[in-house]
N, C-alpha and C positions, 0 to 999 in steps of 0.2 A: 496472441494479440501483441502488437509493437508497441512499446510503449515510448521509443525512443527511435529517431532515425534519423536518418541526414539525406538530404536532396536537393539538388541544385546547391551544393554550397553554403547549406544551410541548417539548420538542428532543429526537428520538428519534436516534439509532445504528443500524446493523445489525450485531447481534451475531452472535459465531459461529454460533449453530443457527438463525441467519437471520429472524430476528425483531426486530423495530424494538423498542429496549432505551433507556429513560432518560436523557439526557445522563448525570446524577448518578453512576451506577451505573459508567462507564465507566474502563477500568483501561489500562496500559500495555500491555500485550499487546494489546486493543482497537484502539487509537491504531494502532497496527504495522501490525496487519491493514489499515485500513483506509487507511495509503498504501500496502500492497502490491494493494492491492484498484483504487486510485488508478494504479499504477502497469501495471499488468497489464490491466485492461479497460477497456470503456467504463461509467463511473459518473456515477450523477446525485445531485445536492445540491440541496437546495431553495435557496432564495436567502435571505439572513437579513436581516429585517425585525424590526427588537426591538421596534416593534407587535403582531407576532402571540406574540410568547413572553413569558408574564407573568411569568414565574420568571427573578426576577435571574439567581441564577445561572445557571439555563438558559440565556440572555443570554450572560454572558460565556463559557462556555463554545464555547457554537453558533458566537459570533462567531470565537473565535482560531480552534477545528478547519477550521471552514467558509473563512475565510480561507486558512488554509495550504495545505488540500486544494485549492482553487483554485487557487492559484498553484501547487502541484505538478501538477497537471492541465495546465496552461499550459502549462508546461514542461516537461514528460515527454517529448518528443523532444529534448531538449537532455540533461535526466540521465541516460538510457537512452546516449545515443551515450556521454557523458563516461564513463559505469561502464564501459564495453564497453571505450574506451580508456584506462581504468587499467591495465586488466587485461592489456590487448592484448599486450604483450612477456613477463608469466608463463606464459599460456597458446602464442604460439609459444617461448619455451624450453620448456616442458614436450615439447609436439610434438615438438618437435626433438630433445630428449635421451629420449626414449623408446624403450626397442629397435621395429625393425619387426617384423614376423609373421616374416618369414624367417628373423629372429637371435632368437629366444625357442628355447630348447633344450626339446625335447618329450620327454618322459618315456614310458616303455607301462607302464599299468597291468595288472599282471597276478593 
């Protein structure tokens, strides 16, 4: 899935209803999606060439997203292990202080 591209001169997005959407147009919830989009599958980006995008802004834009998304792509087995052990000792207390199946008191519904 592309998550970034350029056409006609211009830096498209993949918006949520899945459709290549305007650098411009792109809002915070956007952004979100598409390092979880980063984070979660295999994604593709076009490579950024500020030859082929004639719109400044579109330019800097394309540049920062496309860089960042990269190097989170890069390093996606490195964030993924660290998130897992942040967590790692809330989720064994949680485990551990949870009653078992055996000690939950069952009630009959009548």
């Amino acid at each position: 899935m592309k998550l970034l591209s350029i056409s006609d001169g211009k830096g498209y997005f993949l918006s949520y209803s899945g459709e290549q959407t305007l650098l411009d147009k792109i809002a915070k919830e956007d952004l979100l999606r598409l390092v979880e989009l980063t984070l979660s599958s295999d994604c593709q980006l076009d490579a950024y060439d500020p030859s082929l995008i004639h719109n400044q802004a579109h330019q800097i834009i394309y540049e920062n997203i496309w860089s960042r998304l990269c190097e989170l792509a890069s390093k996606k087995k490195q964030f993924l292990d660290e998130s897992k052990r942040l967590y790692l000792s809330e989720y064994e207390r949680y485990k551990n202080d949870r009653p078992s199946a055996r000690e939950v008191p069952v009630a009959e519904c009548s």
